[in-house]
MIDOSE-1310 file (N, C-alpha, C; in nm, 2 decimals, decimal comma, always signed):
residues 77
xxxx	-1,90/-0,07/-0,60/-1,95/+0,01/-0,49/-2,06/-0,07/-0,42; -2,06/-0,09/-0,29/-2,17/-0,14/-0,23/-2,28/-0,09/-0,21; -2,37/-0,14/-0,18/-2,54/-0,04/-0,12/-2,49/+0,00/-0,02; -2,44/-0,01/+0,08/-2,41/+0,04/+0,19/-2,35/+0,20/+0,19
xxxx	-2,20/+0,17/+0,10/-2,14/+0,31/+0,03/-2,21/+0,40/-0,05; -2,33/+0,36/-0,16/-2,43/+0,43/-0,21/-2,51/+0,50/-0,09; -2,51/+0,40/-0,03/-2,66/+0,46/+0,06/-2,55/+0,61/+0,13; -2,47/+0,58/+0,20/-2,39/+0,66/+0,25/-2,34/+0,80/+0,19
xxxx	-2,36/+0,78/+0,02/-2,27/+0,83/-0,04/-2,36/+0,99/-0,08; -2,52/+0,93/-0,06/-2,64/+0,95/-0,15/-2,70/+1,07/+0,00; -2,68/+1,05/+0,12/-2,71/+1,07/+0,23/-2,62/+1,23/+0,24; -2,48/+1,20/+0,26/-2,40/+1,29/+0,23/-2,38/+1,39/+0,14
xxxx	-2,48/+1,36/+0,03/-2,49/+1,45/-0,10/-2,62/+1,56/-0,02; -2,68/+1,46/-0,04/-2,84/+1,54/+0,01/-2,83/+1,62/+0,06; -2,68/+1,60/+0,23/-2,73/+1,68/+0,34/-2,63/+1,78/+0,30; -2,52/+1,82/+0,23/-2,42/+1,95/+0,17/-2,49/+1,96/+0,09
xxxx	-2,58/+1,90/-0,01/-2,69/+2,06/-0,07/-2,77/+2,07/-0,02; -2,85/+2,01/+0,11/-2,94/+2,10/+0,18/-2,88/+2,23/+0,29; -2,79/+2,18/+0,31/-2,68/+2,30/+0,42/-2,67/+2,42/+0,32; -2,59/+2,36/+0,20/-2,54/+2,47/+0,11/-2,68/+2,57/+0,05
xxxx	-2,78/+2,50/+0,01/-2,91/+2,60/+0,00/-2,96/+2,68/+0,06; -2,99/+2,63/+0,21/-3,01/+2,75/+0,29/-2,90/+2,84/+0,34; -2,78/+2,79/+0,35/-2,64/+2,88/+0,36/-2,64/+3,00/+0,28; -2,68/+3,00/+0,17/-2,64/+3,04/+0,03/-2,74/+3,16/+0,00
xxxx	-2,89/+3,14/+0,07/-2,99/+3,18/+0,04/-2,97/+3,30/+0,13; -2,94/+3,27/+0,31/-2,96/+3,35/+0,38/-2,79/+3,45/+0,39; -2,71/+3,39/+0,31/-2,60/+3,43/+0,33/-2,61/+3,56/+0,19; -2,71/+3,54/+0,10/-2,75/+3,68/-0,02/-2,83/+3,77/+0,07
xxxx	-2,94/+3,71/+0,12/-2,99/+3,82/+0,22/-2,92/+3,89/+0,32; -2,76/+3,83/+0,41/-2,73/+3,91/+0,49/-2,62/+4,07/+0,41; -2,58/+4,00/+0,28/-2,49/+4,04/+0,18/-2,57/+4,18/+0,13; -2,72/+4,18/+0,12/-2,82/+4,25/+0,05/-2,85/+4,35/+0,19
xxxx	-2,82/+4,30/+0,30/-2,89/+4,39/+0,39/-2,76/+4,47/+0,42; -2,65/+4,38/+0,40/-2,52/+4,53/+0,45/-2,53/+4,63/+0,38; -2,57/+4,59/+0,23/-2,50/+4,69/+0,12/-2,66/+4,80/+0,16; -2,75/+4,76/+0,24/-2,85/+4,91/+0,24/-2,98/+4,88/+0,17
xxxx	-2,97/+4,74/+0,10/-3,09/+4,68/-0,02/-3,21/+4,69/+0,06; -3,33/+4,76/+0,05/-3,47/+4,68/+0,13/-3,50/+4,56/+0,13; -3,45/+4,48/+0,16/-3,58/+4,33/+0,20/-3,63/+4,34/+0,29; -3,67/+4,20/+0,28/-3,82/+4,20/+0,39/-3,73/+4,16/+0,51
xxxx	-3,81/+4,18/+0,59/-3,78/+4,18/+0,77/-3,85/+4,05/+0,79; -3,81/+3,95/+0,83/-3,84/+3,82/+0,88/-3,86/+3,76/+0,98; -3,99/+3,76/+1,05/-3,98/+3,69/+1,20/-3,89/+3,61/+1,28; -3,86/+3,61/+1,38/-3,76/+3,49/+1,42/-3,79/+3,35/+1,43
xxxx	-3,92/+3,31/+1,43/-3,94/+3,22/+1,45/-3,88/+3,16/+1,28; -3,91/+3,25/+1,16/-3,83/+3,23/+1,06/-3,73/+3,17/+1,03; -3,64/+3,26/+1,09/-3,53/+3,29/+1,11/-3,45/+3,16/+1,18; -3,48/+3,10/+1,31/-3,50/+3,00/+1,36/-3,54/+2,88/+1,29
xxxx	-3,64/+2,88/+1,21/-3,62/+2,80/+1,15/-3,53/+2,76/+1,06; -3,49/+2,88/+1,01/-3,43/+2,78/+0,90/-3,27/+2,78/+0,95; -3,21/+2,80/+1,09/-3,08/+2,75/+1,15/-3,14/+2,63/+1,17; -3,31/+2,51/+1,21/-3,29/+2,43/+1,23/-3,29/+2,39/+1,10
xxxx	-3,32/+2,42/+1,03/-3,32/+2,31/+0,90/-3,15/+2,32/+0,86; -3,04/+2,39/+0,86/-2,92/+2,42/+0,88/-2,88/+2,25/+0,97; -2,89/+2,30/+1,06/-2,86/+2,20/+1,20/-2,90/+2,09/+1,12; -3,04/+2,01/+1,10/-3,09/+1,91/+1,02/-3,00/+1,88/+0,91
xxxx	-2,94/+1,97/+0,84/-2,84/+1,89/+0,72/-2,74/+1,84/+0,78; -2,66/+1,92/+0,85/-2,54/+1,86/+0,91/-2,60/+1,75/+1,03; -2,68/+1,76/+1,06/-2,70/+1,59/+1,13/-2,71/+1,49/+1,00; -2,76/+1,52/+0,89/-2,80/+1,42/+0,88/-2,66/+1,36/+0,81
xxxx	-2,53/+1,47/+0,73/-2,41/+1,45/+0,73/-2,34/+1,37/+0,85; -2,34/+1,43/+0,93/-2,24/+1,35/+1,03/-2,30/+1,20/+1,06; -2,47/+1,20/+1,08/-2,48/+1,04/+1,08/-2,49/+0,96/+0,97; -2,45/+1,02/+0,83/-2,43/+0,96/+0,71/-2,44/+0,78/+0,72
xxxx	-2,30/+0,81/+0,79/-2,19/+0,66/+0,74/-2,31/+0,54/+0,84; -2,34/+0,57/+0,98/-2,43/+0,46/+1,05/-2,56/+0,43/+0,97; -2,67/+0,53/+0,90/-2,74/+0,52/+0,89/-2,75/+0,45/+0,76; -2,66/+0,50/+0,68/-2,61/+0,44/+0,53/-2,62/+0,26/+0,56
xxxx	-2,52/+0,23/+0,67/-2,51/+0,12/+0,67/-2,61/+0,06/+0,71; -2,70/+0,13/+0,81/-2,83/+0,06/+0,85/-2,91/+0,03/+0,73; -2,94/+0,10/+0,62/-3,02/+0,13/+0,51/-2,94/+0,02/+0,47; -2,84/+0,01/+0,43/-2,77/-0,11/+0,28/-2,70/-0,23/+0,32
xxxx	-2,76/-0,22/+0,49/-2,76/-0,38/+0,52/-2,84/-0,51/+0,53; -2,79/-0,60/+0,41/-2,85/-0,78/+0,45/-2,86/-0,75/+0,25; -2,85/-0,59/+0,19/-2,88/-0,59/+0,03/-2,74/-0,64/-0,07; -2,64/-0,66/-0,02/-2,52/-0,70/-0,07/-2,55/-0,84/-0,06
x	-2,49/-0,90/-0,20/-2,53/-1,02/-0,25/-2,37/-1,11/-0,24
């Protein structure tokens, strides 16, 4: 495997468990709020943020493969 495909490979990991964490997190709180559970009420600006941090994983997915390469090129021997 090259640095290039590592770098790529390592990139793509990151950003599906950073998506999947906050997916996962806010997707028990909407689950907790149907069923009637009290939680806390959350600002939007909250709220907001964490679709950008959402948004931020999947960029950083989709630009995986360019940046990978940018990262693991001239290290191939």
């Amino acid at each position: 495997m090259t640095y290039q495909k590592t770098a790529v490979f390592i990139l793509r990991l990151v950003g599906i468990l950073w998506v999947a964490f906050f997916s996962f997190a806010w997707a028990l709180y909407a689950v907790e709020f149907a069923f009637g559970v009290e939680v806390q009420r959350y600002p939007a600006h909250m709220i907001g943020a964490s679709v950008g941090y959402i948004v931020l994983g999947v960029l950083v997915v989709a630009l995986a493969k360019p940046v990978g390469r940018l990262i693991g090129r001239g290290l191939d021997v």
